[in-house]
TIZAVO-19591 format. One record per residue: residue in three letters; x, z, y of N, C-alpha, C in turn. Coordinates in steps of 0.1 Angstrom, whole numbers, always signed. Layout:
BEGIN
resn; nu; nw; nv; cau; caw; cav; cu; cw; cv
ALA; X; Z; Y; X; Z; Y; X; Z; Y $
...
This chain:
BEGIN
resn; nu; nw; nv; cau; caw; cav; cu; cw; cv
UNK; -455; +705; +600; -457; +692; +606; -457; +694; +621 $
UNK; -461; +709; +625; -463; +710; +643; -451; +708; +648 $
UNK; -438; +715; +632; -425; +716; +642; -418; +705; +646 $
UNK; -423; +696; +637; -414; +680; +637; -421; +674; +648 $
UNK; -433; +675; +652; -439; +668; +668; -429; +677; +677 $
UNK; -433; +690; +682; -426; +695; +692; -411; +689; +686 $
UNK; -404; +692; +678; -387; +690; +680; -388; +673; +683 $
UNK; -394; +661; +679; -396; +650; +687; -397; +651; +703 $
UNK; -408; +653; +704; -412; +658; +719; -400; +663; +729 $
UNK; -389; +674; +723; -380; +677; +731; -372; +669; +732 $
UNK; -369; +665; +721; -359; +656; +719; -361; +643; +731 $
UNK; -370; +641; +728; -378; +628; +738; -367; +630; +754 $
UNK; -379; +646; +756; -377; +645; +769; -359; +652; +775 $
UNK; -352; +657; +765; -338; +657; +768; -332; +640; +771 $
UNK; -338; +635; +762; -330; +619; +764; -335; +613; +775 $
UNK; -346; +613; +779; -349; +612; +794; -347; +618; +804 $
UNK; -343; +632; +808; -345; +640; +815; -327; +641; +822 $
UNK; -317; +642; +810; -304; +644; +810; -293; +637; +803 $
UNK; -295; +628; +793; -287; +620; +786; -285; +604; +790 $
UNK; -292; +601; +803; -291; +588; +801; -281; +581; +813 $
UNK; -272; +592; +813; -257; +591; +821; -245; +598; +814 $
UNK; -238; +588; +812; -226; +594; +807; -214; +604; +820 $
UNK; -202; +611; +815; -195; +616; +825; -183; +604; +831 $
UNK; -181; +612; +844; -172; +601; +851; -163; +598; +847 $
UNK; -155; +605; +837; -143; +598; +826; -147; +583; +819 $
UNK; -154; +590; +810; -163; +575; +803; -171; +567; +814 $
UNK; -173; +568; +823; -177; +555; +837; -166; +550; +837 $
UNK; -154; +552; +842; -139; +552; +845; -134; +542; +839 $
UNK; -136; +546; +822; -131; +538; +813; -135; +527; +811 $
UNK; -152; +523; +810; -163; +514; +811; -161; +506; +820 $
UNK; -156; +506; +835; -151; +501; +848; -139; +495; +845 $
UNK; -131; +496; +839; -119; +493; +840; -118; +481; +830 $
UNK; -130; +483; +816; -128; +472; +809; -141; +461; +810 $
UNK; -145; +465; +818; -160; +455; +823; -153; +444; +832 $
UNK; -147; +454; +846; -147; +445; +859; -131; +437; +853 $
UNK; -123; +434; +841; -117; +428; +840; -117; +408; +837 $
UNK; -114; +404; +847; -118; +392; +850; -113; +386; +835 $
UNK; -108; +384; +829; -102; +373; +815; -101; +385; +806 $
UNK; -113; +394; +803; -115; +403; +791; -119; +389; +780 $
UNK; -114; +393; +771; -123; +386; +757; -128; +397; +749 $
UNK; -137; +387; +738; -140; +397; +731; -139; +410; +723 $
UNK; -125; +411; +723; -125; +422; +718; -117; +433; +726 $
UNK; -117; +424; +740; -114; +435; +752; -126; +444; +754 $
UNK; -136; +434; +755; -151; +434; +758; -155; +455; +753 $
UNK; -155; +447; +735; -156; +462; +733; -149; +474; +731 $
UNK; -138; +475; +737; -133; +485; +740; -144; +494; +745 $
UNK; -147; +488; +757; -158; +499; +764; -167; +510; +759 $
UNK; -175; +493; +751; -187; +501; +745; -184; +512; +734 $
UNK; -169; +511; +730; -168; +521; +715; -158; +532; +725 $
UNK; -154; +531; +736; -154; +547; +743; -170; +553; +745 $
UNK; -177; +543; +750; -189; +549; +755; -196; +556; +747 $
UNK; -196; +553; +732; -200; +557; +722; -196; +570; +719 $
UNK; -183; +566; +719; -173; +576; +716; -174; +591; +724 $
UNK; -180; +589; +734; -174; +597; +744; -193; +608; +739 $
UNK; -200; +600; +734; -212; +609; +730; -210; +615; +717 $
UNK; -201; +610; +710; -196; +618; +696; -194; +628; +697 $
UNK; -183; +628; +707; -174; +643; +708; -184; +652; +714 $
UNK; -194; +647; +725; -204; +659; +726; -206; +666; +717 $
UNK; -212; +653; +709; -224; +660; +695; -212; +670; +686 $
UNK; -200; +666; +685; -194; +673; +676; -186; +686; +683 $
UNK; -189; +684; +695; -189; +696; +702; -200; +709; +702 $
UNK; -207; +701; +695; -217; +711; +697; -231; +708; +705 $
UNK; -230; +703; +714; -242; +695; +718; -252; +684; +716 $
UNK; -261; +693; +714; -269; +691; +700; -278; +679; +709 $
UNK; -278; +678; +722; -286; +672; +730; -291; +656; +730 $
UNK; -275; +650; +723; -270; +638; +723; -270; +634; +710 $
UNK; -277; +645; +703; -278; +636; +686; -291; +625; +684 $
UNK; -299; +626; +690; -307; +614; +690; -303; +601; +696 $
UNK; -295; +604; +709; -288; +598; +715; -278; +588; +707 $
UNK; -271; +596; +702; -261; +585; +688; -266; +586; +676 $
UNK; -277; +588; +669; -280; +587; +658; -296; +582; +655 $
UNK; -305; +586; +665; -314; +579; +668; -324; +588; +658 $
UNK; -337; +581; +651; -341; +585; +644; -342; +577; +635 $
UNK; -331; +579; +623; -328; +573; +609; -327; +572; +599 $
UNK; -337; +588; +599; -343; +591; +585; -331; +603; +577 $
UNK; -320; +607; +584; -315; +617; +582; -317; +630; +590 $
UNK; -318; +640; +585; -318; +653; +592; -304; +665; +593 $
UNK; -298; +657; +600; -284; +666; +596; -285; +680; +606 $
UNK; -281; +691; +596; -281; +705; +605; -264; +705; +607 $
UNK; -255; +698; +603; -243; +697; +609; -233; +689; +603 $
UNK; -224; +686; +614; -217; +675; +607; -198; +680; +606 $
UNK; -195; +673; +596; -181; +672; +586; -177; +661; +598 $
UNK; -180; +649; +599; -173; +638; +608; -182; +625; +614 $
UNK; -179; +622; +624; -180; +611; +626; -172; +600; +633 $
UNK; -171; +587; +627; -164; +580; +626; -166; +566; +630 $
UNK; -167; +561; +644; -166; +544; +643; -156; +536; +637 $
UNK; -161; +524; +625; -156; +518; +613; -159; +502; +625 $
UNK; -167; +501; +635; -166; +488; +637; -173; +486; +649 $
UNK; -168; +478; +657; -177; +476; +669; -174; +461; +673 $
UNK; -182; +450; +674; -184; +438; +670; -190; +435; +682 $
UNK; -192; +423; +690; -200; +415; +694; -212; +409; +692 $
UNK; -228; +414; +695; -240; +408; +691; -239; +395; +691 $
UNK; -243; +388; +680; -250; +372; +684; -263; +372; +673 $
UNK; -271; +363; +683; -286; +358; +674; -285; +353; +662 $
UNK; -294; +350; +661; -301; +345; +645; -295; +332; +643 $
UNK; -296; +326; +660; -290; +309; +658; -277; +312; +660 $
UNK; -268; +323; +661; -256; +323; +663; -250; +319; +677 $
UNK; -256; +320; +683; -254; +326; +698; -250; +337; +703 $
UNK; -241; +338; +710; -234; +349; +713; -245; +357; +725 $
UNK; -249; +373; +724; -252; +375; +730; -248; +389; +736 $
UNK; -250; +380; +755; -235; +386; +760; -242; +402; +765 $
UNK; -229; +410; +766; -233; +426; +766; -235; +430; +760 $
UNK; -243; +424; +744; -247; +434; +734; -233; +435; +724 $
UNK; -237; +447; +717; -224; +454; +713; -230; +458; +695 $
UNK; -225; +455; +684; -231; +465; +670; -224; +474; +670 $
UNK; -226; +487; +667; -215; +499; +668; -217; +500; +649 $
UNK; -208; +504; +640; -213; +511; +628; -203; +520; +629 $
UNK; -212; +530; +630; -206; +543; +622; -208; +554; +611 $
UNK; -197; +559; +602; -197; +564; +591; -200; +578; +595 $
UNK; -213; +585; +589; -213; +598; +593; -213; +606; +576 $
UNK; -206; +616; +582; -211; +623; +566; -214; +639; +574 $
UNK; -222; +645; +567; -227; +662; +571; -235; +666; +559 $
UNK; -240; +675; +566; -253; +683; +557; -267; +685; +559 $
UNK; -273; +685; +550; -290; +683; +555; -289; +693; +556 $
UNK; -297; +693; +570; -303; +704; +577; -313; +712; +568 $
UNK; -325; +708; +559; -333; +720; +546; -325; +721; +536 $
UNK; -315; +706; +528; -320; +711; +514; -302; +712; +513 $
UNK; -295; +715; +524; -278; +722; +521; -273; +710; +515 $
UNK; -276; +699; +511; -269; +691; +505; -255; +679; +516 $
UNK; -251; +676; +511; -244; +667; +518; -246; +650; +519 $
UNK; -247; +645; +527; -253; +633; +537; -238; +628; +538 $
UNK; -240; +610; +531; -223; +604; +540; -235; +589; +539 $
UNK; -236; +584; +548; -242; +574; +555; -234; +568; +567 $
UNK; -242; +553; +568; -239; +544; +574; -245; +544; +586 $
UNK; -247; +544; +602; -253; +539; +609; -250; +530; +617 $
UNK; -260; +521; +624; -258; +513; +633; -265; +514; +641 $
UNK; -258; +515; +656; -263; +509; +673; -260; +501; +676 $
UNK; -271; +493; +685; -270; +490; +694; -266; +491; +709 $
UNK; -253; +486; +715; -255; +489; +728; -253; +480; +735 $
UNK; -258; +481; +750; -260; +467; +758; -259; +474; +769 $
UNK; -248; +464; +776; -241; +467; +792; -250; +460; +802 $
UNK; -252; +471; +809; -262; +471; +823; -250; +475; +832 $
UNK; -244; +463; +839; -234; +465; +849; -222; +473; +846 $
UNK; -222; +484; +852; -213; +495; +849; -211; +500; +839 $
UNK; -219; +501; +831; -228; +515; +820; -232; +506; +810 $
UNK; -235; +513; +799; -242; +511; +786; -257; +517; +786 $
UNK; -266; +510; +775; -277; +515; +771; -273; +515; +756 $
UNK; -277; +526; +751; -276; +532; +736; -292; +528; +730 $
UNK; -291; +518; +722; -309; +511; +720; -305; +519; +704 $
């Protein structure tokens, strides 16, 4: 149980400390489809599923840093992953069906292996992300 506090705890403090900037490629990209004056919606998310995108390839690079980052904590424990895959990136709106602007649903299809019990994991998840100017926040 000690090990699951400390590996939270790091985790924590990598997503604070180093993760909460993407590289100047994916800014680049983010820029180009933000500051466009007659984007519509589904110009809109272009961005956010590079932005996304562009933390995938970390993780599946190997940088283990940005798995909380795109996967959050969701009740899977993967020690490594076969693929991942965005299936959809949508436009938020409310409850009353209001569009709400900047927010983004990301779903993506992950399949891997559990980290104890060797078996294989193919799940659904979903982000959140919401454009602060330039940039995204991964909620």
């Amino acid at each position: 149980m000690r090990h699951v506090w400390i590996l939270s705890l790091v985790c924590c403090l990598l997503l604070i400390t180093g993760c909460l900037e993407g590289t100047e490629k994916e800014k680049e990209i983010v820029e180009e489809v933000v500051t466009e004056p007659e984007a519509n919606e589904a110009d809109e998310s272009v961005g956010a599923r590079a932005y996304l995108q562009g933390y995938i390839d970390r993780l599946l690079g190997g940088d283990e840093t940005v798995k909380i980052k795109v996967l959050g904590f969701m009740g899977a424990d993967f020690g490594s992953f076969n693929s991942i895959e965005i299936i959809s990136c949508r436009q938020k709106y409310s409850e009353t069906g209001e569009k709400v602007d900047g927010t983004f649903l990301i779903q993506m299809h992950v399949i891997g292996i559990d980290q104890y019990s060797g078996k294989r994991i193919d799940k659904i998840f979903e982000r959140l992300l919401m454009a602060t100017g330039s940039d995204y926040l991964i909620m």
